[in-house]
C-alpha positions as a Markdown table, in Angstrom:
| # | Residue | x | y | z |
|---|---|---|---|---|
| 1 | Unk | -50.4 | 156.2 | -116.4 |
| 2 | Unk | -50.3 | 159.5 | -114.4 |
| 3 | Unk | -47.7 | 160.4 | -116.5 |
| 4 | Unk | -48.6 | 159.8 | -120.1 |
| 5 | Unk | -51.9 | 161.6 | -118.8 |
| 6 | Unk | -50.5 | 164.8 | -117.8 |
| 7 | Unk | -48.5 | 164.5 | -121.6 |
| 8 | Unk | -51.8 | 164.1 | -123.3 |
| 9 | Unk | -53.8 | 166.4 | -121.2 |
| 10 | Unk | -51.1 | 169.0 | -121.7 |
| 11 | Unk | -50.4 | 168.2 | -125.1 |
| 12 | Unk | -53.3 | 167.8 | -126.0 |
| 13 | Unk | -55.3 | 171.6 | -124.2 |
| 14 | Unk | -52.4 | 173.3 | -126.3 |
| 15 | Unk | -53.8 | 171.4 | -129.8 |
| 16 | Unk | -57.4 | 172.7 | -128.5 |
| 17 | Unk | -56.8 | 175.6 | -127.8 |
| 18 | Unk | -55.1 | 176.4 | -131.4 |
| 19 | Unk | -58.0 | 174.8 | -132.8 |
| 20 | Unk | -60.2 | 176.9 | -130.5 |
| 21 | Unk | -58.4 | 180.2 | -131.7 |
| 22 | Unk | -58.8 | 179.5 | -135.5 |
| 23 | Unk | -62.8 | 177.7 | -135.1 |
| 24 | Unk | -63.4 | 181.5 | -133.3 |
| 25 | Unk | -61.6 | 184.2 | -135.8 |
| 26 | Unk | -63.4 | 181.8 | -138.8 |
| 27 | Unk | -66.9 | 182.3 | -137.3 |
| 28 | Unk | -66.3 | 186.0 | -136.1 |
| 29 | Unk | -65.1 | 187.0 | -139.7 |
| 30 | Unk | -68.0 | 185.3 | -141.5 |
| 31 | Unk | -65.8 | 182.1 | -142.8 |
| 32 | Unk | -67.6 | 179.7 | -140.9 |
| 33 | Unk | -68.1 | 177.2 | -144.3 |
| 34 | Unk | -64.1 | 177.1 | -143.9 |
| 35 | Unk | -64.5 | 175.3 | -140.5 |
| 36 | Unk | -64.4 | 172.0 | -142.2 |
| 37 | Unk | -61.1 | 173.0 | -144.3 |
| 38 | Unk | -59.5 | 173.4 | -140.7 |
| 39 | Unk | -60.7 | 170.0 | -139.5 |
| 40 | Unk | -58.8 | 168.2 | -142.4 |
| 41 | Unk | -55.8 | 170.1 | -141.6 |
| 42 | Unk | -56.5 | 168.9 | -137.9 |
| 43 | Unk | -56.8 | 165.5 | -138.9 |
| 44 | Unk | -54.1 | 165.2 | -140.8 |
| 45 | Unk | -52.0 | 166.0 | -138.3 |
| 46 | Unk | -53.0 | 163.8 | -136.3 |
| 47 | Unk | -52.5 | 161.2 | -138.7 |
| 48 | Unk | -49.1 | 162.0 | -139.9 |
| 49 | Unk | -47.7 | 161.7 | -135.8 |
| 50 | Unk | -49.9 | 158.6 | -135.1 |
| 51 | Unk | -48.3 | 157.2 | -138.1 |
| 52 | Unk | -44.8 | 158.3 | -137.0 |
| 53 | Unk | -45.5 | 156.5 | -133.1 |
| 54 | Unk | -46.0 | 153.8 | -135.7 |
| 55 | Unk | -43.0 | 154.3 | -137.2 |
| 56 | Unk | -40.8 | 154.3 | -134.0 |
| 57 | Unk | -42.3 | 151.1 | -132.6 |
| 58 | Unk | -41.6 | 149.4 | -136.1 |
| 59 | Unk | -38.2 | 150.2 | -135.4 |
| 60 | Unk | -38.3 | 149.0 | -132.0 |
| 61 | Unk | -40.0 | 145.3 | -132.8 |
| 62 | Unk | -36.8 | 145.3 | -135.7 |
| 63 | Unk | -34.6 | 146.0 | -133.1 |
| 64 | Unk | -36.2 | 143.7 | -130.2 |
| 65 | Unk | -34.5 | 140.4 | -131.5 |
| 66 | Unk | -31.1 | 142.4 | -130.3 |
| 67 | Unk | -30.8 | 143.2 | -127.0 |
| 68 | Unk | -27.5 | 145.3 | -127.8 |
| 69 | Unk | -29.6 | 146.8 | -130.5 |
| 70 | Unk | -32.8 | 147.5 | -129.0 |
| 71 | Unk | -31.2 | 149.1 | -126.3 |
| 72 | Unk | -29.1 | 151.3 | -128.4 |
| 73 | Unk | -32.0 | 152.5 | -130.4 |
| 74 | Unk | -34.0 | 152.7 | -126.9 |
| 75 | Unk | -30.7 | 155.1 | -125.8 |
| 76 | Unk | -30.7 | 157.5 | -128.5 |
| 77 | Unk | -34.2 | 157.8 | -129.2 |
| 78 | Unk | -34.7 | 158.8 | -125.5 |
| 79 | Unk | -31.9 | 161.2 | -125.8 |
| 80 | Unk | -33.3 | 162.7 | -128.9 |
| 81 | Unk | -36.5 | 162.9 | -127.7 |
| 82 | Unk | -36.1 | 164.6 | -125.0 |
| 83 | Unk | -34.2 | 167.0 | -127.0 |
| 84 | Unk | -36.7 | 167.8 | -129.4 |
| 85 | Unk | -39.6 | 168.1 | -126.0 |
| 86 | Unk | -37.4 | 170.7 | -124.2 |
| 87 | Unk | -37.4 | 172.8 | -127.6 |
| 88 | Unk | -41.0 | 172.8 | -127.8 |
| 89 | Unk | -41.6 | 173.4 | -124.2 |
| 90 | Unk | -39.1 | 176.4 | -124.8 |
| 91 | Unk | -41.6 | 177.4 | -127.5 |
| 92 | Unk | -45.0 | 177.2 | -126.0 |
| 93 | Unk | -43.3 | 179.6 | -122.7 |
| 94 | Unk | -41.9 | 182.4 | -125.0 |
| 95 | Unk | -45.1 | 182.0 | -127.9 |
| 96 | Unk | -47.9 | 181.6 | -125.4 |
| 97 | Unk | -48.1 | 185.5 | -125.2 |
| 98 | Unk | -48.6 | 186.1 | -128.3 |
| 99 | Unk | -49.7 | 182.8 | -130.4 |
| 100 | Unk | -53.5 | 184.2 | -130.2 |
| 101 | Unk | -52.4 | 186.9 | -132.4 |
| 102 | Unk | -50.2 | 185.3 | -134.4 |
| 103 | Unk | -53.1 | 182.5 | -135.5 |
| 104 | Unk | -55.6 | 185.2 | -136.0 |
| 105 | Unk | -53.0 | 186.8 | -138.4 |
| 106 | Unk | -52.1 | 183.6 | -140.4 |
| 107 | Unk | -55.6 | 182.6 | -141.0 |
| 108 | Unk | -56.2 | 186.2 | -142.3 |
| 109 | Unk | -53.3 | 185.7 | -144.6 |
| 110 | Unk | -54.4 | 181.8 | -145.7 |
| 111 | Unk | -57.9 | 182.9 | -146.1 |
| 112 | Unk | -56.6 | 185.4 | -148.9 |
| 113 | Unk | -54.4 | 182.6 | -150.4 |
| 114 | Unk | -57.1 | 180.2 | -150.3 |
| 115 | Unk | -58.6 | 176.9 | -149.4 |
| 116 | Unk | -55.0 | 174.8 | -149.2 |
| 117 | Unk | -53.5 | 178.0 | -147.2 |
| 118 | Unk | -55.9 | 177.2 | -144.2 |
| 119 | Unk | -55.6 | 173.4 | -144.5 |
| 120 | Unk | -51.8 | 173.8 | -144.1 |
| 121 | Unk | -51.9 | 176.6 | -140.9 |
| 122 | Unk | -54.4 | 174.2 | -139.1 |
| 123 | Unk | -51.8 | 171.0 | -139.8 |
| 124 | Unk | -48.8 | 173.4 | -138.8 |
| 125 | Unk | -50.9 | 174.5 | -135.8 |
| 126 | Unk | -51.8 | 170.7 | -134.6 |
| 127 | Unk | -48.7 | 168.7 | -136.0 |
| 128 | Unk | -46.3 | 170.6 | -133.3 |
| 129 | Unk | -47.9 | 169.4 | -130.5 |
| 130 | Unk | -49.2 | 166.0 | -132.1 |
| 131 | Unk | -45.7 | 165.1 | -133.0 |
| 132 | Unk | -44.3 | 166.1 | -129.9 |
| 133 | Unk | -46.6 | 164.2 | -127.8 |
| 134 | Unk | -45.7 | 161.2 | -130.2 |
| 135 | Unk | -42.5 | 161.3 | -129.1 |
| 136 | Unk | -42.5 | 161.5 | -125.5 |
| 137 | Unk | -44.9 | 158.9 | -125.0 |
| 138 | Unk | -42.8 | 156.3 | -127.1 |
| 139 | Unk | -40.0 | 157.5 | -124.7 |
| 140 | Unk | -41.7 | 157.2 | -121.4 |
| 141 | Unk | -43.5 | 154.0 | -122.3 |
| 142 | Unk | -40.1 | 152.5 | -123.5 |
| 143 | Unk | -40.0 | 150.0 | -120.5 |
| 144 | Unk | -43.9 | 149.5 | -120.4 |
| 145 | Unk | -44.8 | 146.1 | -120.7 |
| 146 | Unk | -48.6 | 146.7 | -120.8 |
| 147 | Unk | -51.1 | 149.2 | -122.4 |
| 148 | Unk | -51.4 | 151.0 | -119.3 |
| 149 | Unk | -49.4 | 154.2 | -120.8 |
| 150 | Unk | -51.2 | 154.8 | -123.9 |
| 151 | Unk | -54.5 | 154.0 | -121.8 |
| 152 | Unk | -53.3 | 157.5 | -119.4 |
| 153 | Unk | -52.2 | 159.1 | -122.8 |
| 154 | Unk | -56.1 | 158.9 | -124.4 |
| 155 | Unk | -57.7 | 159.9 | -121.2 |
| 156 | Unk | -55.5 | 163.2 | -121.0 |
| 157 | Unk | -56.3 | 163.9 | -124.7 |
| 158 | Unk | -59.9 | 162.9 | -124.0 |
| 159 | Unk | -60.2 | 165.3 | -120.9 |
| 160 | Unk | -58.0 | 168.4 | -123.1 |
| 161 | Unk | -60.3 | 168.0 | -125.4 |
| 162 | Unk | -63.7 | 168.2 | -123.2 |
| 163 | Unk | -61.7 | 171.0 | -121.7 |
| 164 | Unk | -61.6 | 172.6 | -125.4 |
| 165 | Unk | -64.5 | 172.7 | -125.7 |
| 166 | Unk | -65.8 | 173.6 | -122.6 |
| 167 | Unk | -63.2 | 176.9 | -123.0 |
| 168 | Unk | -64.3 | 177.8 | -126.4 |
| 169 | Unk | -67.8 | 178.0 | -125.3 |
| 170 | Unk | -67.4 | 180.0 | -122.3 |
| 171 | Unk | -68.5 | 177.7 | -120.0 |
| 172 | Unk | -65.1 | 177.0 | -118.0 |
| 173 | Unk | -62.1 | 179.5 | -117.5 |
| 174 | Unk | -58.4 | 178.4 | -116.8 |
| 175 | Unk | -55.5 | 180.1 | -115.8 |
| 176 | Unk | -53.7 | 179.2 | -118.7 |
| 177 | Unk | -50.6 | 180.5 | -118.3 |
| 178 | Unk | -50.3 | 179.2 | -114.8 |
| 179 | Unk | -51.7 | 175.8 | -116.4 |
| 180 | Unk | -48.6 | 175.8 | -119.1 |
| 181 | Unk | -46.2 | 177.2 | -116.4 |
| 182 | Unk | -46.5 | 174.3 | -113.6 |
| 183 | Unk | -46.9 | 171.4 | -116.3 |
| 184 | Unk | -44.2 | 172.6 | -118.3 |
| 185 | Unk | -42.5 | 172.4 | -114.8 |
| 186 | Unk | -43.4 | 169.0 | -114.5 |
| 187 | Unk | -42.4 | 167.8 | -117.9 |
| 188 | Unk | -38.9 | 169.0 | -117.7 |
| 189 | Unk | -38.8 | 166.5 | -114.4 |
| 190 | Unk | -40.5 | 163.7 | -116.9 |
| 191 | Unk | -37.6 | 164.6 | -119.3 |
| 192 | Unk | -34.7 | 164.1 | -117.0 |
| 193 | Unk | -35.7 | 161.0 | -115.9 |
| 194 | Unk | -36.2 | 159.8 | -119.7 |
| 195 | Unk | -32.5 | 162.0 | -120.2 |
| 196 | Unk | -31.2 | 159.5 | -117.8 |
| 197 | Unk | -32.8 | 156.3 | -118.4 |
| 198 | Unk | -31.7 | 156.7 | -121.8 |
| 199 | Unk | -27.4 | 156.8 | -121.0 |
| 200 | Unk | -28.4 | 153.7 | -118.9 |
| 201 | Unk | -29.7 | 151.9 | -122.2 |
| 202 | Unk | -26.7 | 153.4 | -123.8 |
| 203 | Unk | -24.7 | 151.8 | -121.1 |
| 204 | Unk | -26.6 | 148.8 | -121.2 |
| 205 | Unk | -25.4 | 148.2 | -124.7 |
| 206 | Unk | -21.8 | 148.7 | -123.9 |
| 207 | Unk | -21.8 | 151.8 | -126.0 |
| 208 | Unk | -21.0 | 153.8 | -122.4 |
| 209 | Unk | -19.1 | 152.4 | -119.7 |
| 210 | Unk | -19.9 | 151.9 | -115.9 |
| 211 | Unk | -23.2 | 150.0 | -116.2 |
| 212 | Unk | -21.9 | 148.8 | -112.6 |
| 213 | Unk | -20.4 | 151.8 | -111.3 |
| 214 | Unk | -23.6 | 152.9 | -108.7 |
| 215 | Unk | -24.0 | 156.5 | -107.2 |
| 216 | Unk | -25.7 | 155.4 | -104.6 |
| 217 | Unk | -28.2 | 152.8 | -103.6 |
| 218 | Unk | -31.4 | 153.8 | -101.8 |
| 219 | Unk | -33.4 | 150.6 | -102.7 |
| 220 | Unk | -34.3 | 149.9 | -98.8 |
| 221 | Unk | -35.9 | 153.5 | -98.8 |
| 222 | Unk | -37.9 | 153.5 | -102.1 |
| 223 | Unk | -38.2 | 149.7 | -102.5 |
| 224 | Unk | -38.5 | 149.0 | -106.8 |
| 225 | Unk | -41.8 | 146.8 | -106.1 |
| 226 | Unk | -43.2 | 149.4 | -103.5 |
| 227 | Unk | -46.6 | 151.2 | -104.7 |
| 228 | Unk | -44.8 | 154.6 | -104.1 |
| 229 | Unk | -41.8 | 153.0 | -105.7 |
| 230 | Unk | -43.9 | 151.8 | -108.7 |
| 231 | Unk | -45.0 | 155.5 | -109.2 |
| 232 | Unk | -42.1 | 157.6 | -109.3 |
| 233 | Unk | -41.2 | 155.0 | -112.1 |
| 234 | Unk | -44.2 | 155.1 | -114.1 |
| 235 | Unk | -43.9 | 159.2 | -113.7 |
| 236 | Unk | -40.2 | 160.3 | -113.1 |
| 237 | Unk | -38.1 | 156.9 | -114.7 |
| 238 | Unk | -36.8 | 156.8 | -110.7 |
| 239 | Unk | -34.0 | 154.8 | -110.6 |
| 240 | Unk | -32.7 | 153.9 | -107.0 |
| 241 | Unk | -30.0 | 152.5 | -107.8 |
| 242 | Unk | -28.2 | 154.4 | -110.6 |
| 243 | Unk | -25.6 | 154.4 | -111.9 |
| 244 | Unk | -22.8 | 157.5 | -111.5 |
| 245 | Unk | -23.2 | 158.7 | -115.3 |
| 246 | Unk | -27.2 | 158.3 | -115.3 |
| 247 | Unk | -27.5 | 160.5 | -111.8 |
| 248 | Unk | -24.8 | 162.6 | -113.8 |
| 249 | Unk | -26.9 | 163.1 | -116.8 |
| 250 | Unk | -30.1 | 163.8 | -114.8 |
| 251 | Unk | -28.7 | 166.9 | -112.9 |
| 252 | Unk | -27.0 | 167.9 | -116.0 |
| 253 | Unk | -30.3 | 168.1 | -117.3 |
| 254 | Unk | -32.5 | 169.3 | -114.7 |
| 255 | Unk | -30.5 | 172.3 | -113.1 |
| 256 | Unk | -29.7 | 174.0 | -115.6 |
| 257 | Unk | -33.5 | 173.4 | -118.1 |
| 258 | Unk | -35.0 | 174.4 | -114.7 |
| 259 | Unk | -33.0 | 177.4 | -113.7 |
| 260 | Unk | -33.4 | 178.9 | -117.2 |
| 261 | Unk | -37.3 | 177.3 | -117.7 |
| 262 | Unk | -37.9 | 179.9 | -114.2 |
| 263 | Unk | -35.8 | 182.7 | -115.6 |
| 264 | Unk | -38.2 | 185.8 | -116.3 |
| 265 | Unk | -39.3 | 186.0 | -119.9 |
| 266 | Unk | -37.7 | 189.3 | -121.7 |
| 267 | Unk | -40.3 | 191.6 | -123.9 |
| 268 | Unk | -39.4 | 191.8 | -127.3 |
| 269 | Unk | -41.2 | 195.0 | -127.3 |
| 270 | Unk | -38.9 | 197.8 | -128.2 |
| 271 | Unk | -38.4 | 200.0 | -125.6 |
| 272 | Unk | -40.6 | 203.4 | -125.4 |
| 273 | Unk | -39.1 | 205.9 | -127.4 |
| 274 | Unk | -39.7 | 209.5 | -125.5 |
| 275 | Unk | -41.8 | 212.3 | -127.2 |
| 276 | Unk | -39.7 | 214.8 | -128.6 |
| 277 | Unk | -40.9 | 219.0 | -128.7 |
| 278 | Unk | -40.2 | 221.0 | -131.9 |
| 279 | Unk | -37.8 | 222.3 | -129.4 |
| 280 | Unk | -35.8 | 218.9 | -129.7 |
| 281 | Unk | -36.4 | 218.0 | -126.0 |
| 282 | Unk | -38.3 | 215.4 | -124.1 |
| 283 | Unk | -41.8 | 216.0 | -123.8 |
């Protein structure tokens, strides 16, 4: 649950917050009757990722009467989500400095095009993070055998969106970009456990070899059925006992997502050009 609940909450503050930004530059510039136009966008949105969750675990119950199957599917659709979350987390770190501008702008712009224009920026806006959340939840809650998950993904979005709200109107202030920082942090470590757990369904499925081959065994330490062992599953995928080319893939991942995740963020501000006297030297 703690998990899925950090994905929604986080997922979900960036979808608020976009919201937030377009509700506020539609009041401020007198367009508050195109509110509602921004709602539909929002909703549909919503709709189209719910209805592609749907989609993934249509596939899954096709797939469940296969164990070879299911856990190839399981496999790749780990692998490829995680891909797809470390792109957007990427994203959100090098947009978050200026993505308040850049709404503002496009809703200027849709607002001259029309009504459909500012339907389609708020469902661009939303669908990013909707879709994305969509996917990592499928791929965390992959092993879940109860609703526990997707009860810790609806509380996150529930408390993002009181959070929303409560921003919008003044009446709490975040760090945000030490919010997005630390959580983007901790996703990247929810990633490389779902990175690794999917080359052990892969391996599970004989499509990789050494589903026996262990890198170490640390089971009496973090016992599987321990509360503490329980957690770092539900949160991290923890394996105790993997296998060499899972603990592979998980560094693999990590290190290097981490190291470059940390790396400072370049301007893409031109550099300061110096003033230059009729004279033709520097001022």
């Amino acid at each position: 649950m703690l998990a899925n609940y950090l994905i929604g909450l986080r997922e979900g503050l960036e979808a608020s917050l976009v919201v937030s930004i377009l509700a506020t530059f539609l009041v401020k510039s007198g367009h508050r009757d195109r509110l509602k136009l921004v709602w539909i966008g929002v909703a549909t949105a919503l709709a189209v990722a719910g209805a592609a969750w749907g989609l993934l675990q249509f596939v899954t119950a096709l797939t469940a009467k296969s164990f070879t199957t299911q856990e190839t599917v399981g496999g790749v659709m780990s692998i490829l989500a995680v891909g797809f979350v470390t792109w957007m987390i990427f994203w959100m770190r090098k947009a978050s400095r200026s993505i308040a501008k850049e709404l503002r702008e496009r809703m200027g712009q849709a607002l001259d095009v029309g009504a459909r224009a500012v339907v389609i920026l708020a469902f661009l806006a939303v669908f990013r993070e909707s879709i994305e959340t969509a996917f990592i939840v499928y791929a965390s809650a992959a092993t879940a055998t109860s609703a526990v998950p997707f009860i810790g993904v609806l509380l996150g979005l529930a408390t993002s969106v009181l959070l929303g709200v409560a921003i919008y109107r003044g009446a709490v202030k975040i760090n945000l970009a030490v919010f997005f920082k630390w959580t983007g942090a901790v996703l990247i470590l929810v990633a490389a456990g779902i990175f690794a757990y999917g080359f052990h369904d892969l391996q599970e499925a004989n499509i990789l070899p050494g589903l026996h081959a262990v890198a170490f065994d640390i089971s009496h330490v973090i016992p599987p059925d321990s509360w503490y062992g329980v957690l770092l599953k539900g949160v991290f995928n923890f394996n105790p006992a993997p296998t060499v080319l899972e603990a592979t893939a998980w560094v693999l991942y990590l290190v290097p997502v981490m190291v470059l995740y940390f790396r400072p963020v370049k301007s893409s501000a031109p550099p300061a050009v110096p003033a230059v006297t009729t004279a033709g030297k520097a001022a």
